[in-house]
N, C-alpha and C positions, 0 to 999 in steps of 0.2 A: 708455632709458626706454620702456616700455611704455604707452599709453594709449587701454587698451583701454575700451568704454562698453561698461556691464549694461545689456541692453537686455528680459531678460529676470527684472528683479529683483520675486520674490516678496513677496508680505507674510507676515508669522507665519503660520503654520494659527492663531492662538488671535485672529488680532484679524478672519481667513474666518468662524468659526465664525454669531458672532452673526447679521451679515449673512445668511450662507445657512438658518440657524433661522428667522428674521425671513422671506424668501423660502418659504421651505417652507411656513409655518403660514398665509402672505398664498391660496399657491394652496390649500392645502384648505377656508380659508372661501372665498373666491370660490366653491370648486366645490361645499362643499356648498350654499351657496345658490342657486347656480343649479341643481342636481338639486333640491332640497327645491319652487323656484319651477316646477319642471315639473310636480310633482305634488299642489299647491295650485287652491284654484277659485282663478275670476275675482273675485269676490265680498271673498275672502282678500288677495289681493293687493293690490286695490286700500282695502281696510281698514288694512292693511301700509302702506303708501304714502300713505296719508293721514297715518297716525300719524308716520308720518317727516318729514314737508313739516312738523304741527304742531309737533314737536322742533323742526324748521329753524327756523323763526318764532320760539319761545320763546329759542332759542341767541343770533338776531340780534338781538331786542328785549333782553336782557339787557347784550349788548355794546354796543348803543344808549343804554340806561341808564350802565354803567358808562362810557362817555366822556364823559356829560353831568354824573354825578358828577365825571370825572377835570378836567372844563374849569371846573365848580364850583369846585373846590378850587383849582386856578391862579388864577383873581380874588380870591380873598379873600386 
């Protein structure tokens, strides 16, 4: 009897693909945003940056809402 262990067992190429697509497209936005942010005023960026904190705020007030709904509805 033979009881050898793969120790080297591949996955599909078809179930790599996604993952490494997904990989791929993460590093060209990263990088075009940081080139684009190199060649931005100060001014820009931090208008950029504001508008993003405001998003934040709306996203967290919203999911604040929705658990006050969700514990709402558990008492009645």
């Amino acid at each position: 009897m033979d009881f050898t262990i793969a120790t080297n067992a591949e996955r599909p190429k078809s179930v790599l693909w996604p993952g490494m697509l997904h990989s791929i497209a993460d590093f060209f936005y990263l990088s075009w945003h940081l080139i684009r942010s190199l060649f931005k005023s100060r001014e820009s960026l931090e208008r950029e940056n504001a508008e993003m904190r405001r998003q934040i705020a709306a996203l967290k007030a919203e999911i604040e809402q929705a658990e006050i709904n969700d514990e709402d509805e558990g008492q009645a």
